[in-house]
SERO-4910 file (N, C-alpha, C, O; in steps of 0.05 Angstrom, whole numbers):
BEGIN
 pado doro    nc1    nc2    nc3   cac1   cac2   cac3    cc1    cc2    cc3    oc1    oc2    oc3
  Unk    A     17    -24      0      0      0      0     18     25      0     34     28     18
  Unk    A     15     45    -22     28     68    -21     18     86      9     -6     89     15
  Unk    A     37     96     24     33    115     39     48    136     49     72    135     48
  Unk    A     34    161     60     39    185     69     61    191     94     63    215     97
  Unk    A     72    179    108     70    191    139     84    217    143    104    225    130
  Unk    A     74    228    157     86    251    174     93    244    203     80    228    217
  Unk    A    117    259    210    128    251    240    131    281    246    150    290    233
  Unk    A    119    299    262    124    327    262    124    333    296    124    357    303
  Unk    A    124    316    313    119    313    352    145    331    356    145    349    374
  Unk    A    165    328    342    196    341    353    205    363    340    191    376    324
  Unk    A    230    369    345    243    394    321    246    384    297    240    397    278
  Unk    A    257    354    294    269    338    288    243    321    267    236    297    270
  Unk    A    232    344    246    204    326    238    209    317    206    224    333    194
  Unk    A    199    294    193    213    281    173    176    270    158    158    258    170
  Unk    A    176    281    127    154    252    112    171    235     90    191    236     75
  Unk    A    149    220     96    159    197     83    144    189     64    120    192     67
  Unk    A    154    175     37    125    165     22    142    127     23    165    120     20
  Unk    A    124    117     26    130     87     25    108     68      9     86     74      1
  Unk    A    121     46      8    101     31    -12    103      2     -7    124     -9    -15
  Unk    A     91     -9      2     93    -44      8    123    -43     30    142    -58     23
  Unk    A    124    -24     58    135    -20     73    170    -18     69    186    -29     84
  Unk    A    178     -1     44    189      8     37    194     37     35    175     53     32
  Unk    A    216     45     35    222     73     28    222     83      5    238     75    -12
  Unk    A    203    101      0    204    114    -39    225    136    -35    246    137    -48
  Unk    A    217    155    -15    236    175    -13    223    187     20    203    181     34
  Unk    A    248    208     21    246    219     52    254    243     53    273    252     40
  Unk    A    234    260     74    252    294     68    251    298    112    234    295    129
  Unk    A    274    305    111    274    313    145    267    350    145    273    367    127
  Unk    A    259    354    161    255    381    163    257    383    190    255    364    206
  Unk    A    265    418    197    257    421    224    235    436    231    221    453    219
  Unk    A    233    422    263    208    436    263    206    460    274    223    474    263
  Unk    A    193    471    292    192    499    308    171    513    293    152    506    279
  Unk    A    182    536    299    152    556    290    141    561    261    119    569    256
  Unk    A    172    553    234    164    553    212    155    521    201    155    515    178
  Unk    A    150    508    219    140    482    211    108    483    201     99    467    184
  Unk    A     92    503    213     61    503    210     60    523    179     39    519    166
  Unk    A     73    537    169     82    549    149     84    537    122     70    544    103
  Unk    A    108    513    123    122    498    109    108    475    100    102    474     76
  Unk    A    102    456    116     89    435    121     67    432     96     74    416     78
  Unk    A     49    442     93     38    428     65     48    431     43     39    416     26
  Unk    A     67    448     35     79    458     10    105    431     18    114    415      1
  Unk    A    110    432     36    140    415     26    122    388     19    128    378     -3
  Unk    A     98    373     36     87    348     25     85    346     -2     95    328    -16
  Unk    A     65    373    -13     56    371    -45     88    373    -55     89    358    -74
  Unk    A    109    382    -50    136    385    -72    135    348    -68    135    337    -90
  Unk    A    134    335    -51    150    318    -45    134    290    -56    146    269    -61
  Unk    A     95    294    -60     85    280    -76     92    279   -103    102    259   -114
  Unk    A     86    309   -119     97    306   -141    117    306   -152    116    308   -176
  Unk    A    140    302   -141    168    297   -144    170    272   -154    183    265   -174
  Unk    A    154    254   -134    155    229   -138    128    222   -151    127    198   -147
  Unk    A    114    227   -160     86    229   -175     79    201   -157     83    177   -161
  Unk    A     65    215   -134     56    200   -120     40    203   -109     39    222    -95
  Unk    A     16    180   -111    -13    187    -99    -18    169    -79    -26    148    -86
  Unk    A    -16    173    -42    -19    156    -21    -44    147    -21    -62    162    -29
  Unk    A    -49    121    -14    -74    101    -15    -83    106     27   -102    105     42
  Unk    A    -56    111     28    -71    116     64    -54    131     78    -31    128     69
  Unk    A    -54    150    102    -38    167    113    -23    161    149    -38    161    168
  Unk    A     -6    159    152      8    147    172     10    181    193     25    199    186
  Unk    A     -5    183    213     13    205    228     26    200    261     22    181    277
  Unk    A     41    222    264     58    214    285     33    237    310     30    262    310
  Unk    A     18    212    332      1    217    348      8    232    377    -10    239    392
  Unk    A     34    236    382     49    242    400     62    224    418     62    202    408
  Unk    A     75    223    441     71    251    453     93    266    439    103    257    418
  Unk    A    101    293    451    111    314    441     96    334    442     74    338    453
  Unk    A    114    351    424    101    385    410     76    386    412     63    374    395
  Unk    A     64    397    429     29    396    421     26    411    397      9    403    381
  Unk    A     40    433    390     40    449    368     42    433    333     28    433    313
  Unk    A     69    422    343     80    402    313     53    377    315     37    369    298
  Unk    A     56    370    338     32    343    325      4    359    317     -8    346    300
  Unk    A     -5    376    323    -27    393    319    -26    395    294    -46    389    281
  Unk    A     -2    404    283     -2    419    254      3    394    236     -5    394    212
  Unk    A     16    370    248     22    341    225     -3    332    229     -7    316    211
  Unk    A    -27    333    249    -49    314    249    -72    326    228    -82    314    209
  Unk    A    -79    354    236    -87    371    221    -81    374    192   -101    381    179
  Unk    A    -60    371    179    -57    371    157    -68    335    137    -80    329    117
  Unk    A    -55    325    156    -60    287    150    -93    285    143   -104    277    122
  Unk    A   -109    297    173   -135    302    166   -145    310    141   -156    301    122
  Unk    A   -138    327    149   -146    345    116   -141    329     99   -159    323     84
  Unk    A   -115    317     93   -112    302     64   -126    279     57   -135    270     36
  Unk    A   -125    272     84   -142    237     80   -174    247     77   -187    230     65
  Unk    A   -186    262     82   -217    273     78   -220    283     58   -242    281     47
  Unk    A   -195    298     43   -203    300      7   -201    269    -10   -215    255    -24
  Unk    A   -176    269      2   -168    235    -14   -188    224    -12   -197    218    -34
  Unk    A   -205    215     12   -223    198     16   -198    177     25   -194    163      5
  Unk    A   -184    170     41   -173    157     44   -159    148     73   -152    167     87
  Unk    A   -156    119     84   -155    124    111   -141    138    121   -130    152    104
  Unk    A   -131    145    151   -118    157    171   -112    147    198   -128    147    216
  Unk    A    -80    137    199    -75    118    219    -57    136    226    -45    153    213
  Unk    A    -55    128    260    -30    142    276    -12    124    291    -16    101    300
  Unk    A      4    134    291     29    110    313     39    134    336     35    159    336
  Unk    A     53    118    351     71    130    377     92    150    367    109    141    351
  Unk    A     93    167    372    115    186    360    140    170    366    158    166    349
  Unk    A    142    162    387    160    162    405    183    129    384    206    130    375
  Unk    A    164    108    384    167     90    361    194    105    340    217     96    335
  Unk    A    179    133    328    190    130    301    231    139    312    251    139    297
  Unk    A    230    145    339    260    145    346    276    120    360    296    121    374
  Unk    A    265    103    352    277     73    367    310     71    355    315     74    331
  Unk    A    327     67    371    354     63    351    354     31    341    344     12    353
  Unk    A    364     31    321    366      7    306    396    -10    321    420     -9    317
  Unk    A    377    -27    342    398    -40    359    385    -67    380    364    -68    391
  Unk    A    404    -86    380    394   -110    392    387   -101    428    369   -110    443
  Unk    A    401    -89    431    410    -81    459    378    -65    475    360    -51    466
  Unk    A    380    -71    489    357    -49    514    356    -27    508    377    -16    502
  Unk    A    336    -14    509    337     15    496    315     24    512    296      9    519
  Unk    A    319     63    522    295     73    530    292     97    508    313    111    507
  Unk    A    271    106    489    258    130    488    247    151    493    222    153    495
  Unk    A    265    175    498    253    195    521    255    220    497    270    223    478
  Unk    A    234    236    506    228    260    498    222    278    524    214    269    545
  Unk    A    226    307    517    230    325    530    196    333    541    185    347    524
  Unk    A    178    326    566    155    334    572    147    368    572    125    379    569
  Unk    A    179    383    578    175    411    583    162    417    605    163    440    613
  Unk    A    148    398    619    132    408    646    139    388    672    122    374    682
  Unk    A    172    388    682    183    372    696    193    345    692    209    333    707
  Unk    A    181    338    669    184    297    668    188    309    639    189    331    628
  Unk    A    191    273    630    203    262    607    180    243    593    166    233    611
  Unk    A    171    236    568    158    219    558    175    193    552    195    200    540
  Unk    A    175    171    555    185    148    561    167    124    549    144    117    555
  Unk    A    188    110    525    173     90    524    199     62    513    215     63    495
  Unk    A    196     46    527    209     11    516    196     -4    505    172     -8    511
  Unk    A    214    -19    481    189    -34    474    177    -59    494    161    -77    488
  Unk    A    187    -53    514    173    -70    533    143    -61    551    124    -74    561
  Unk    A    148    -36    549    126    -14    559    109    -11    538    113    -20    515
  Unk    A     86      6    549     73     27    539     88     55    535    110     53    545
  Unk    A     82     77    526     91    108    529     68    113    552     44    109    557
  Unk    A    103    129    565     90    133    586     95    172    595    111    182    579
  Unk    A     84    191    616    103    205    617    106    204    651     89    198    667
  Unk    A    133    210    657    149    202    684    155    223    694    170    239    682
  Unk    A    147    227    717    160    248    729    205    242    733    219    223    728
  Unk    A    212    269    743    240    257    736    256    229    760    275    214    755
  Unk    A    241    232    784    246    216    800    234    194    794    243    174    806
  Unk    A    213    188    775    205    170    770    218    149    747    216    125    745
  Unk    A    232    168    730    246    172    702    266    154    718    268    130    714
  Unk    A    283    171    738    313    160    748    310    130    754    322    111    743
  Unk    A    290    128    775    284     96    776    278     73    763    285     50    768
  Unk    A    262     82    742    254     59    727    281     59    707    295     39    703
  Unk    A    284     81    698    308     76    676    341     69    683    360     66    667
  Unk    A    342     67    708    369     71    728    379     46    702    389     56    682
  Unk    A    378     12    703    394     -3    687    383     -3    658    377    -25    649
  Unk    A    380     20    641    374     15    618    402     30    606    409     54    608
  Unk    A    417      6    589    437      7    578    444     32    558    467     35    550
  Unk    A    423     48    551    410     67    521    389     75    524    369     65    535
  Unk    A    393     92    516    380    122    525    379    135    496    398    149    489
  Unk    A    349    133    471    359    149    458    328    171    449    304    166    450
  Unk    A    343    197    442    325    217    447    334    236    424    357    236    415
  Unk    A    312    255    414    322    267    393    330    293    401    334    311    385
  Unk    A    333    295    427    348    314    439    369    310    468    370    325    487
  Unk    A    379    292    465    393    272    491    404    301    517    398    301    541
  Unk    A    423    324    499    426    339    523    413    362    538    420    377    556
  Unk    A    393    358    523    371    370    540    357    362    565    351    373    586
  Unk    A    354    338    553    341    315    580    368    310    602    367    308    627
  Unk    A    386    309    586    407    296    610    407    328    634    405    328    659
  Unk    A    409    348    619    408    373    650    394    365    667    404    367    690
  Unk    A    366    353    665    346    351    690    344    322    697    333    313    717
  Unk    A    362    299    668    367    270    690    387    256    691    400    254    670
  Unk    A    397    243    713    419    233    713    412    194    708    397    179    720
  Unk    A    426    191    689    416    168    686    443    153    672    448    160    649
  Unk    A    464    127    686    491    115    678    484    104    649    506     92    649
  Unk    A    474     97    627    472     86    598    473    108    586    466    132    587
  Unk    A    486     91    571    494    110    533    465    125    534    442    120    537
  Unk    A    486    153    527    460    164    502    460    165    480    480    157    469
  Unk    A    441    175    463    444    172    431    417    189    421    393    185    425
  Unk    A    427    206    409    414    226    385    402    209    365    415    197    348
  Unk    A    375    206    366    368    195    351    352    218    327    351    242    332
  Unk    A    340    207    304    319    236    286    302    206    276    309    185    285
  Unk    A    284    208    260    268    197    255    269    177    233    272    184    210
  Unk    A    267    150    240    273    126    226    258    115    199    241     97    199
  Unk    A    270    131    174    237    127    150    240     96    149    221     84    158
  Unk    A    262     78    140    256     49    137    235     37    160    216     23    154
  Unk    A    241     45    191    221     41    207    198     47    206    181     30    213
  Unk    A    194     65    201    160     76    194    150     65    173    126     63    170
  Unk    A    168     56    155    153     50    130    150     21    144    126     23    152
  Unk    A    156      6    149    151    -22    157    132    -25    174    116    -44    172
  Unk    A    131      5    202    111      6    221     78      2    202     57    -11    204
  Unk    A     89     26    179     59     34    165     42     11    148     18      8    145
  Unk    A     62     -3    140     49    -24    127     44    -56    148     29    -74    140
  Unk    A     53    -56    163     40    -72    176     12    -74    191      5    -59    209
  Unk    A     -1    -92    184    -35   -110    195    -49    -77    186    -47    -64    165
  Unk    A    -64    -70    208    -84    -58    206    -65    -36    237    -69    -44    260
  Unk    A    -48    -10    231    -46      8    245    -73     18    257    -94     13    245
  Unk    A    -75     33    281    -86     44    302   -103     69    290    -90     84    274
  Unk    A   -135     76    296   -143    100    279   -126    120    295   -121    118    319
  Unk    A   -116    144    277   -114    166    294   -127    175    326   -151    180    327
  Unk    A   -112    175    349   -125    186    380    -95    202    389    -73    194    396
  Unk    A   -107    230    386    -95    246    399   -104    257    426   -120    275    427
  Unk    A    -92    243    454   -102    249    478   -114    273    486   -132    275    502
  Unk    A   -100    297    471   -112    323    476   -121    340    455   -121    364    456
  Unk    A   -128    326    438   -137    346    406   -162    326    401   -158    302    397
  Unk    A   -181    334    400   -205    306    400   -204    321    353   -208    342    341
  Unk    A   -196    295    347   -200    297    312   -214    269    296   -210    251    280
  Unk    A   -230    280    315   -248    242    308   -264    248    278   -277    230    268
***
């Protein structure tokens, strides 16, 4: 199945067009304040570049940016309601997994004391930082698309690692079974 995704939760925001969970092509962008600006014009350069028409739209549900996921859910919306075409969301958090056998935690920056946290042994979660320190104390890796940010407010002994957004991963996430409808905890876009 040809598809759309957008990953826009971080600074660090990337689409992708994929096809039978493959990569067609990939554009990273950053995000911040000219991301709500940019964002549909760089998609349309990046469909017809590749003369490409998505059969279904992958977006990144958070957590993160309430702003960036606002502006990648909102736009996905929109496209899949002209398209006529579905609209699935995944874990933001997912599309930064490092490509590694080893134990790994996913943390993003909460901005309001804690960290968003997820293993693939867990759910996403978000942790306060004493809560963060404990559970994560023996996790070998630590990776985040902003690692020294988080490290000022946690102390935590495993590697870190800068991660940005994984298109071969997403494309594999997107085409597998039947993805999750879009639920954004705090944006109701039913």
């Amino acid at each position: 199945m040809k598809t759309l995704i957008l990953e826009t939760s971080t600074e660090k925001s990337c689409l992708i067009l994929s096809k039978g969970g493959k990569v067609v092509d990939a554009l990273f962008l950053t995000g911040g304040p000219t991301l709500s600006k940019r964002l549909a014009l760089e998609v349309s350069l990046l469909l017809e570049k590749n003369s490409f028409l998505p059969q279904r739209i992958a977006v990144g549900q958070g957590p993160g940016s309430f702003t960036g996921i606002r502006v990648g859910a909102a736009l996905a919306k929109a496209l899949a309601f002209g398209w006529k075409i579905p609209l699935v969301g995944f874990c933001s958090l997912h599309a930064f997994a490092p490509a590694t056998e080893e134990r790994f935690a996913v943390l993003f920056d909460a901005k309001m004391g804690g960290v968003y946290a997820w293993t693939p042994d867990n759910e996403a979660a978000l942790l306060s930082i004493p809560e963060a320190e404990t559970a994560l104390r023996s996790m070998p890796l630590i990776a985040s698309p902003h690692p020294a940010l988080i490290q000022k407010r946690l102390s935590l002994p495993g590697t870190w690692l800068e991660t940005s957004p994984d298109p071969s991963l997403l494309a594999r996430m997107a085409a597998r079974g039947n993805p999750a409808p879009l639920k954004l905890d705090y944006l109701d876009l039913k």
